[in-house]
C-alpha positions in Angstrom: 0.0 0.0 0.0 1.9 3.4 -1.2 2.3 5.8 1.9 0.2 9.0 1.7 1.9 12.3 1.5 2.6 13.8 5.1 0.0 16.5 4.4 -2.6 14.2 3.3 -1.6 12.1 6.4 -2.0 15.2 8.6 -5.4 15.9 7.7 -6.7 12.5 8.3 -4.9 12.2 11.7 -6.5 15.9 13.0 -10.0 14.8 11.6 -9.6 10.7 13.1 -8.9 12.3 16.7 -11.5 15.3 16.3 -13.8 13.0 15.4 -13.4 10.2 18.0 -13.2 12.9 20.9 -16.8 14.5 19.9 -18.1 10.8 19.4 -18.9 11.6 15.9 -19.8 8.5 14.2 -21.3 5.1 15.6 -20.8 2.1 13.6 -22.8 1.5 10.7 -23.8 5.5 10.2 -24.8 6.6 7.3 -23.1 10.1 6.5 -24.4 12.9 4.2 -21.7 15.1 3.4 -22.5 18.6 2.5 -20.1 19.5 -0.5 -20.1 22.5 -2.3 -17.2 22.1 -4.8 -15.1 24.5 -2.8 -11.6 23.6 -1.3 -13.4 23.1 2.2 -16.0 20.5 1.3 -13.9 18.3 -1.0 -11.3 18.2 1.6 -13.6 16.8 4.1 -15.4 14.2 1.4 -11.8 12.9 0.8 -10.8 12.6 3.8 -14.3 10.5 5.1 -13.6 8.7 1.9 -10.2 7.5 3.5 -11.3 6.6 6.7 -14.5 5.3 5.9 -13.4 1.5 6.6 -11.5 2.7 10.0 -15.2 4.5 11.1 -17.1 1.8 9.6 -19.3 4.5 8.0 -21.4 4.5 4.5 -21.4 8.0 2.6 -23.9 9.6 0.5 -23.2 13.2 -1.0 -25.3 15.9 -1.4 -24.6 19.6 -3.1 -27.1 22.6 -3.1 -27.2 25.0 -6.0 -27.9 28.1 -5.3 -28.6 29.4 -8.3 -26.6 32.4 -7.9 -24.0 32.1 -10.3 -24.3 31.5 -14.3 -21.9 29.0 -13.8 -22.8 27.1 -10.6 -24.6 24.2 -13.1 -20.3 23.4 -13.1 -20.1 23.2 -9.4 -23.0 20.7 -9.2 -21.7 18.7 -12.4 -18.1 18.6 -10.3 -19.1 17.5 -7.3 -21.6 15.0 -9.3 -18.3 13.8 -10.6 -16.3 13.5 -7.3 -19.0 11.5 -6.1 -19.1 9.2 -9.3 -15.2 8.9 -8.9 -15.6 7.5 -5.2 -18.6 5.2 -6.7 -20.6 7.0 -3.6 -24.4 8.2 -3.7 -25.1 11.5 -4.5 -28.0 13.7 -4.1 -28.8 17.5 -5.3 -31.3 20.2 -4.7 -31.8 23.7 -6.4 -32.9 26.4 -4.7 -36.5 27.5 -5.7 -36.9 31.1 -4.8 -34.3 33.8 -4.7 -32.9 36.1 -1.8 -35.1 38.8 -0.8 -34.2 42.0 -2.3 -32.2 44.0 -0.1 -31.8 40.8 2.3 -28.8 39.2 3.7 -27.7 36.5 0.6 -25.7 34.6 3.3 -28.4 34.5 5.6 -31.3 33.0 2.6 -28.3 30.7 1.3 -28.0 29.0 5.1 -31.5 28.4 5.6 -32.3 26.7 1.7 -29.3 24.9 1.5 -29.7 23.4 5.8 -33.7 23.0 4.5 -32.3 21.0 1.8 -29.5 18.9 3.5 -32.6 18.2 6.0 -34.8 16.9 3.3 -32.3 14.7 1.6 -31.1 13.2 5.2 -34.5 12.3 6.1 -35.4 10.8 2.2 -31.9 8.6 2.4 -32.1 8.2 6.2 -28.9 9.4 7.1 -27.8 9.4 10.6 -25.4 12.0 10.2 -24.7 15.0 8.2 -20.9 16.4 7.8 -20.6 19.7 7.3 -16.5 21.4 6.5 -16.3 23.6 8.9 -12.5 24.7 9.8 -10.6 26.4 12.4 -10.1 29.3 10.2 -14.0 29.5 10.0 -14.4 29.2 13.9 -11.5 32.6 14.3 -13.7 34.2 11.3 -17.3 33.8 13.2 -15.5 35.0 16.5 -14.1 38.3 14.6 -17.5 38.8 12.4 -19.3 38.9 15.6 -17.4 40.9 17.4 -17.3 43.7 14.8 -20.9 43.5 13.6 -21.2 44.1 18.1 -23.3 41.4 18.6 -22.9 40.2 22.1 -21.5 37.7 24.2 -24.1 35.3 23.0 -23.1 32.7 19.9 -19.5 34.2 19.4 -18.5 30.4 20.1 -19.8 29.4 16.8 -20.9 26.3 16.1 -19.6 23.1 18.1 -18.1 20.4 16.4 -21.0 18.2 16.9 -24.3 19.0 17.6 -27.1 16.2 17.8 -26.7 14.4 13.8 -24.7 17.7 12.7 -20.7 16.9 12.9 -17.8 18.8 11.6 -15.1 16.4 11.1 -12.3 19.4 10.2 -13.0 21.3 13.6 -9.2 21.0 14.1 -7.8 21.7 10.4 -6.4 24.8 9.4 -7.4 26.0 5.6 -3.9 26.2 4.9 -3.7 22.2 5.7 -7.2 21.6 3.5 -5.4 23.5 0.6 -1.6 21.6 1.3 -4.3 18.4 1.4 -5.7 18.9 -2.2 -2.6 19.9 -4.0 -0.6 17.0 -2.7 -3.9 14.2 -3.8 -4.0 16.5 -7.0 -7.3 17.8 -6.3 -9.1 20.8 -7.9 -11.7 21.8 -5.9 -14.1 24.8 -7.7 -13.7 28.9 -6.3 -15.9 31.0 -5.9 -14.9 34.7 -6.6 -17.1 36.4 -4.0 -15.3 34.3 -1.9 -12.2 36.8 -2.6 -14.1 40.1 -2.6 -13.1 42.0 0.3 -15.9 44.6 0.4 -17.5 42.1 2.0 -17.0 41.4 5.6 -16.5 37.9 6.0 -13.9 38.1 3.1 -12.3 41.3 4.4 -11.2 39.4 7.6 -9.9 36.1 5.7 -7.6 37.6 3.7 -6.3 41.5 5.0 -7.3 41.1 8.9 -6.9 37.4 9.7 -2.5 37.5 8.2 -2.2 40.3 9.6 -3.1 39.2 12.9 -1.0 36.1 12.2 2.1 38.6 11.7 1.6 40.6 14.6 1.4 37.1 16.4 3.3 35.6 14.9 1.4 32.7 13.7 -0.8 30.8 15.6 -3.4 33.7 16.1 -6.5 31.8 14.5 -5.7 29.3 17.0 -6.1 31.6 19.5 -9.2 32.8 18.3 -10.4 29.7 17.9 -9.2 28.5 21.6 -11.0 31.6 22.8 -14.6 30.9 20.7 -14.0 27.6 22.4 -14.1 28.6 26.1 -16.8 31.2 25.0 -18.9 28.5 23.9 -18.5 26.4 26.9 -20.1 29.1 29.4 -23.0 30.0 27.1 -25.3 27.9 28.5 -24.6 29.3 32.1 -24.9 33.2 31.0 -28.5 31.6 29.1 -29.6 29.5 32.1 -28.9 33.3 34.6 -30.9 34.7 32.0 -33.4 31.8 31.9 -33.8 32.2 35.7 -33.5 36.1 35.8 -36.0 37.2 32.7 -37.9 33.6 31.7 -40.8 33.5 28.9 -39.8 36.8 27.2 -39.5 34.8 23.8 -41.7 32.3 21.7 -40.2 31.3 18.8 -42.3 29.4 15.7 -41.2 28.8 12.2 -41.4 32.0 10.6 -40.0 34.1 13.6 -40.1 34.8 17.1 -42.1 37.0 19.5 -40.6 38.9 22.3 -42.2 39.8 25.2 -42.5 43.2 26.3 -45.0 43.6 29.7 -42.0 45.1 31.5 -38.9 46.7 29.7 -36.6 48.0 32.6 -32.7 49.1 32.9 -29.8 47.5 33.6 -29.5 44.3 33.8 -32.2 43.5 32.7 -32.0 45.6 29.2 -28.7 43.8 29.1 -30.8 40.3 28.8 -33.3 41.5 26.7 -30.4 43.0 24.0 -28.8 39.0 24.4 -31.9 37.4 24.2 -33.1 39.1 20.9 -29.4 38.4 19.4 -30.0 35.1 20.3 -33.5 34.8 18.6 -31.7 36.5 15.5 -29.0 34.0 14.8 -31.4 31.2 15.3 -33.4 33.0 12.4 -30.1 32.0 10.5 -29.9 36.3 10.6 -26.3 37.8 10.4 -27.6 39.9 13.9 -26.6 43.6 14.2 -26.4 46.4 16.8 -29.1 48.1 14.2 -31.3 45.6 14.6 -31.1 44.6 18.3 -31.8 48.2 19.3 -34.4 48.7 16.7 -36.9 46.1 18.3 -35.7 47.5 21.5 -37.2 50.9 21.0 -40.2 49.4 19.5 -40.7 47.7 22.8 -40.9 50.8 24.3 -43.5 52.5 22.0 -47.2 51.9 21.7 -48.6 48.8 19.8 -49.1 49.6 15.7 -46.0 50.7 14.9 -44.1 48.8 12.4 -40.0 48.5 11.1 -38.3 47.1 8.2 -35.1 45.4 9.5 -32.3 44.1 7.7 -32.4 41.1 5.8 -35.6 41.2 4.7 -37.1 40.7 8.4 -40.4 42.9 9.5 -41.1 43.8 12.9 -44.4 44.8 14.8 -45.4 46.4 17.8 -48.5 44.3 19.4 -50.2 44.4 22.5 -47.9 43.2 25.5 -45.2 41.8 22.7 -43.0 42.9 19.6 -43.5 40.1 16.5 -40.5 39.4 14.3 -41.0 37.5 10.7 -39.5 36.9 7.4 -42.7 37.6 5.5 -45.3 40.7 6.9 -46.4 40.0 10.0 -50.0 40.3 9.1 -49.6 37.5 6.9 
């Protein structure tokens, strides 16, 4: 058996020790792994691919086409091909409305493409769904947060594994994914917005994130990383002192949430109330904002009727004893 490169070998140790330490697969799971073409994604199918038999885990892949792009038919068509290469399952959904004009893109392309990973899961019965989430992404969240000022609240990030949702490259740096695809020969697909700085997230990847790493002296997405780590590991204390301190002021249902308003008072409490909507945001799958946060605020303390247009598309309303926050009119 030919030995695998040592970066090819690196990527497979980080991800076989990430993976056992979250408990990420049982024997006999069948995985759905989220692949959009990109560097991320491929790096990840490879690498289950490879320790598939070690796992004792069947694959399936499935790809998401946003539509957003003339040419992202050629993303779907190459991961269609990936999968065909690795004689593995693969499954595809297209989105079937577009982003709200004026609405976060991001945001709409989260909730189709996690709506359609859902769907297919539950069709194929798939116990698991792999998603290529890296360290770099976990520094990036911490850093998008914190500049957008959104609160303690969800600056962890996502965890490596929550309930069937597992991200087997927790630990992996992009620069090892990339080392990992040039040395199997890989081409994974780019996407160009992915380099256009006027937007935030890209803006920190590549002109705050190296220079950071300067200043540090490498190692600083670690550190970011460590650091969303320990934030996310005291979140559910600061939400259970909330809990105990301001319980019931939100119901959430599928379209939005509503946020209770009987009694808004100072400090702290204003504090939980600012946390608590931030919260309710991001579970919206909305990119949350000071805007925003203090916009439903001072809703709360007007008189029922009046009405806001938030970012992303999102509508807000001033009822009786509560504020109601949708995607679609709130009437509707």
């Amino acid at each position: 058996m030919p030995r695998r490169p040592p970066a090819v070998a690196r990527v497979l140790e980080r991800v076989t020790k990430t993976a056992r330490e979250h408990e990420m697969f049982a024997p006999g799971d069948l995985v759905l792994v989220s692949c959009s073409g990109g560097p991320d994604s491929v790096c990840l199918l490879y690498s289950l691919w490879h320790l598939r038999r070690l796992f004792k885990i069947r694959l399936a892949v499935f790809h998401f086409d946003h539509k957003l792009r003339p040419d992202s038919a050629k993303d779907a068509a190459y991961v269609r091909a990936l999968a065909a290469r690795l004689k593995l399952p693969f499954h595809l959904r297209n989105a079937e409305d577009a982003p709200i004009k004026g609405g976060s893109v991001e945001a709409w392309g989260f909730i189709a493409r996690s709506r359609g990973r859902s769907s297919v899961a539950s069709e194929i019965g798939a116990t698991k769904i792999a998603r290529a989430q890296t360290l770099d992404d976990r520094a990036e969240w911490l850093l998008i947060c914190l500049m957008a000022g959104a609160g303690p609240l969800g600056l962890g990030g996502p965890s490596a594994r929550h309930d069937a949702d597992v991200q087997p490259l927790f630990d992996v740096s992009r620069e090892e994914v990339l080392a990992f695809c040039r040395a199997l020969h890989l081409r994974p697909r780019w996407d160009p917005t992915n380099d256009d700085t006027s937007k935030l997230r890209a803006a920190i990847r590549h002109r705050i994130l190296p220079l950071m790493d300067e200043v540090r002296r490498g190692g600083a997405r670690k550190a970011i990383a460590r650091t969303a780590d320990q934030l996310r590991m005291i979140e559910p204390l600061i939400r259970r002192e909330m809990a105990a301190a301001r319980g019931g002021r939100s119901t959430r249902w599928d379209g939005g949430f509503r946020f209770e308003v009987d009694r808004v008072q100072g400090a702290p409490y204003e504090f939980i109330d600012r946390m608590t909507l931030a919260s309710e945001f991001r579970v919206m799958g909305h990119r949350v904002t000071e805007a925003d946060v203090e916009a439903v605020i001072d809703l709360a303390r007007g008189r029922p009727g009046r009405r806001l247009d938030l970012s992303g598309g999102l509508k807000a309303i001033r009822e009786k004893g509560y504020v109601r926050v949708s995607r679609s009119s709130p009437e509707s």
